[in-house]
N, C-alpha and C positions, 0 to 999 in steps of 0.2 A: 411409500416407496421412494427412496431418495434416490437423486441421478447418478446417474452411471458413467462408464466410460465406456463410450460408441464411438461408429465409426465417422462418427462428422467431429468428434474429436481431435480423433488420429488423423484426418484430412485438414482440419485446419494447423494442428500440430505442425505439417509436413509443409505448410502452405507458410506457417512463422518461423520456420527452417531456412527455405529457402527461396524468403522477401529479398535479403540484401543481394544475392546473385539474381535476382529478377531485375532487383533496380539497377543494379550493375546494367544488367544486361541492357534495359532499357535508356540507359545513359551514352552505352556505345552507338545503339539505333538509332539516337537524337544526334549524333557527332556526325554518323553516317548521312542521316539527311541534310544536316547543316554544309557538307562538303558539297553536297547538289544542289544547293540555294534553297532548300526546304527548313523551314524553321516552326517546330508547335512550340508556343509559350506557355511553359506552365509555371504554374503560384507556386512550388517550390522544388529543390532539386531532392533529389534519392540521400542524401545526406541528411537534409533538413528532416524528410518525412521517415528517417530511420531515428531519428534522434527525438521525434514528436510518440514516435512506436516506443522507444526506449522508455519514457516517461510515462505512458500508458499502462506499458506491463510493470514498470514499476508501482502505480495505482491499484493495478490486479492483484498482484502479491500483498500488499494491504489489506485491500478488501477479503483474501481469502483467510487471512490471520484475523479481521477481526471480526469475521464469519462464523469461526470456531466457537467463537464465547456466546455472538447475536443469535447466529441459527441455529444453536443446541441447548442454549440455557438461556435464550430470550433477555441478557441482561442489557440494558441499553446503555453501552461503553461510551460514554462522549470526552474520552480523553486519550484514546488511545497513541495522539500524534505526541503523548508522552515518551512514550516505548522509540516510537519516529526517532526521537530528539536525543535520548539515550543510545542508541544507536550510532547514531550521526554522531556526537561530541564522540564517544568512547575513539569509533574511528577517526576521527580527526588529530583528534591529541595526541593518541597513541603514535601514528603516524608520523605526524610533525614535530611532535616534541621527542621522541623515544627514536623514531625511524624503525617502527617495527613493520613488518612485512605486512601485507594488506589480507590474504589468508587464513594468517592464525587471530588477525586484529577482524576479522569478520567472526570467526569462531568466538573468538573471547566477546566480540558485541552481542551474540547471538545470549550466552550466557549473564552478561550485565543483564540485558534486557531481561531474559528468566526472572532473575534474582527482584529487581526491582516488582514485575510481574505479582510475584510469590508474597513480597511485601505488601503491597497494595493490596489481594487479594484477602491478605490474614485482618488488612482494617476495614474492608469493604463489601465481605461476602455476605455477613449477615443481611445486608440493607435490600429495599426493594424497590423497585421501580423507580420513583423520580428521584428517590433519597438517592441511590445509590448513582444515579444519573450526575446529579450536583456533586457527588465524590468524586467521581473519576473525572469528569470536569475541573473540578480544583483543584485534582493532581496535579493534570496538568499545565494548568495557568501556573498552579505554584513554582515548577518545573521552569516552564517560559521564562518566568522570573526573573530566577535564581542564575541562569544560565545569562540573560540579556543583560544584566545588574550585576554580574558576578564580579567579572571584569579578573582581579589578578586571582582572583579565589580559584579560578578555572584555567589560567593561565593565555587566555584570547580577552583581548583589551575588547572592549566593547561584545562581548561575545562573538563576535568573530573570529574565526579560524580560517587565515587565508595559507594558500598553497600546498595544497592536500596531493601526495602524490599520485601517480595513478599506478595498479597493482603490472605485475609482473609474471611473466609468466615465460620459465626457458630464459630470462634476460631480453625479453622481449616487452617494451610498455604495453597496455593494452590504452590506449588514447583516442583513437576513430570512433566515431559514428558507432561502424555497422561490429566495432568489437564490444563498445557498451551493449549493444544491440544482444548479442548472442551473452555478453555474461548476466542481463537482467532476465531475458528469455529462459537459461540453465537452471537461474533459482526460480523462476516463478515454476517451472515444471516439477522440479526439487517440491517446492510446499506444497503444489496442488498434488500431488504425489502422498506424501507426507498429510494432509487435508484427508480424500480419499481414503488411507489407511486407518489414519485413527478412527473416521465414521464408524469402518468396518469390523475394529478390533476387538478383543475379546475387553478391553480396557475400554468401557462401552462411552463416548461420550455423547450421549442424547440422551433424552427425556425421559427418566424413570419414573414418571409420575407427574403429576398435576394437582395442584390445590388453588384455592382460594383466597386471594387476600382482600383487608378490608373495603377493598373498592368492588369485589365482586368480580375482579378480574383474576384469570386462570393464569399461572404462571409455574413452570415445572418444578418440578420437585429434583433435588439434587443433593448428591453427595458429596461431602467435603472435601475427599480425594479428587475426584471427577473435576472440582470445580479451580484447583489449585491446578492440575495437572493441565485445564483446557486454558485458566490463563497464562500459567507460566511460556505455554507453545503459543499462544497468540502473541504475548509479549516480544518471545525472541522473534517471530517472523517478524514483526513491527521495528525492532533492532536492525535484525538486517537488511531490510529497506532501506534503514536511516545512513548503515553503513555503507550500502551501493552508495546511495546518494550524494554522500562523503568523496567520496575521491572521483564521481559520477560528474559534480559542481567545481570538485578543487576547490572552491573556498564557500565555506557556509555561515551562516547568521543565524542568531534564534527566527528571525523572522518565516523562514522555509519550515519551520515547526510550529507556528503559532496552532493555539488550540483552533483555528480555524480547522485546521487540517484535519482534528475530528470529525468536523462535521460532513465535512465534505468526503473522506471515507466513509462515512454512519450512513450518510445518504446513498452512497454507491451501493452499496450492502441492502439496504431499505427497496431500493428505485429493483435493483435486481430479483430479491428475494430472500425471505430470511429462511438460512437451512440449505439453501441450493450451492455448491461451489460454484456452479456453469452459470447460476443468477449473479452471483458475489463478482466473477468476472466480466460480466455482460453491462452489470451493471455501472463496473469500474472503467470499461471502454465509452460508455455511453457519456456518463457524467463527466469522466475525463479529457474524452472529446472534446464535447464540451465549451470545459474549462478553458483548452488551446484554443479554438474556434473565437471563443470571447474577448482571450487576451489579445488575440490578433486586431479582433474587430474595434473591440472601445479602448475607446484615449485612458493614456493612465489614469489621468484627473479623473475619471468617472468608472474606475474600476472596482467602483461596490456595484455599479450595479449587474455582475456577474450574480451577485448574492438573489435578487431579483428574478432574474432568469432558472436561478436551478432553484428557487423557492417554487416556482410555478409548474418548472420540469418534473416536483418533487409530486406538488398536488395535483397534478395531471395524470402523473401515472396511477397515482394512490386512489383517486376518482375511478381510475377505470379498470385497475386490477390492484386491488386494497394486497392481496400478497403477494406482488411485484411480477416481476415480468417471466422470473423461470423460478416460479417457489416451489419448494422440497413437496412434496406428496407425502403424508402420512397414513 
């Protein structure tokens, strides 16, 4: 039995609605006492920690696209911050060099991403397990590449793309905090929405079957359709991450794409549960966390050893609940 939509859903749903009018609110009560000589000091303000939420849920929307392919068809994706990076360039360039609107340039990323998705899928589906692991791996290293090296071939010197605008709405910029906030919050509900329905659809995308391969280990069984149609949708959600993130940053590098970025989705995905959307998100809060927690704590010069920390986070969990923390029920 796979998870549902309950009502501690709908209550945190309500609760990521209306954080930014809390923190509002909490920021006039802090001015308030500051005028009667009462001062709390806290470690960051309501802007800071909507913009640390902002990059969290954009982590979630990740992990639940490449949930689709992990928790249905067991295949172990470690390139997905491919899709990431296709995403991000399509929106940047477009934007900056074309001046196309940020709207139909998330639509059209959402499709790049498919497209490449569908690609990759027609050289990679036959493989199994760690073969197919080092594929999508090298996709995307090749990808990193191509984009960091490209230089005029892509049209951002060094692969960078500075000055991305930010999207519009009514003739209004959306550029604050707490407006990133509600437009990463909009899609992430959009795909888990979208998530949710395909489980349930008559376009059945779970496990028809199980067989054997030569290691002895079980591994589903699946159809060619099934398998093109659950990457093509993980891909575009991975696009349009990449595309948030675009005009999210304003100015991007390959480096915000390194196949790092695989991993550390694959792991979120893993740590939560494979199959669960509510694990894929729980997961991506946790490890995402994290991530900010670490970067704040250690000096740049020793910022691998974040790598360290969630290697341990990884086999801690895996030690004590080997199918993550909210795995699917079958």
């Amino acid at each position: 039995m796979r998870d549902k939509l309950s009502p501690k859903t709908a209550i945190f749903v309500i609760i990521s609605i209306l954080l930014p009018l809390l923190t509002h609110g909490m920021d006039l009560f802090l001015q308030w006492l500051s005028t009667r000589g009462i001062y709390v000091p806290l470690p960051f303000g309501s802007s800071s920690l909507l913009r640390v939420l902002t990059e969290l849920y954009l982590y979630m929307l990740l992990a639940v696209g490449l949930n689709i392919v992990m928790g249905n068809f067991r295949r172990p994706d470690v390139g997905f911050a491919a899709f990431y990076l296709i995403g991000g360039y399509t929106a940047g360039l477009l934007m900056t060099k074309l001046g196309w609107n940020y709207w139909i340039v998330l639509v059209l990323a959402a499709m790049h991403g498919a497209l490449w998705g569908l690609l990759r899928t027609a050289l990679t589906l036959w493989l199994r397990g760690v073969y197919f692991a080092v594929a999508t791996f090298g996709f995307a290293g090749v990808l990193y590449v191509v984009v960091k090296h490209g230089g005029e071939s892509i049209g951002a010197p060094d692969g960078t793309v500075y000055g991305i605008p930010a999207p519009t709405i009514l003739g209004h910029e959306l550029y604050y905090n707490w407006q990133h906030y509600y437009h990463i919050l909009c899609l992430l509900v959009l795909t888990v929405f979208a998530a949710y329905r395909l489980t349930r659809s008559r376009m059945v995308l779970t496990d028809s079957g199980e067989r054997t391969d030569a290691a002895g280990n079980a591994e589903p069984q699946l159809r060619r359709s099934q398998g093109f149609l659950a990457f093509a949708i993980s891909a575009a959600i991975g696009a349009i991450g990449g595309a948030f993130f675009a005009q999210f940053r304003a100015n991007i590098n390959p480096d915000a794409f390194a196949p790092w970025e695989s991993i550390l989705v694959l792991c979120m995905v893993v740590v939560g549960g494979l199959g669960s959307i509510r694990g894929a998100i729980l997961g991506a809060g946790v490890i995402g966390l994290a991530n900010e927690v670490l970067r704040l704590m250690i000096p740049i010069q020793f910022s691998s050893l974040r790598f360290l920390v969630f290697g341990a986070l990884v086999l801690l969990v895996m030690r004590c609940r080997p199918a993550g923390m909210l795995s699917a029920k079958r």
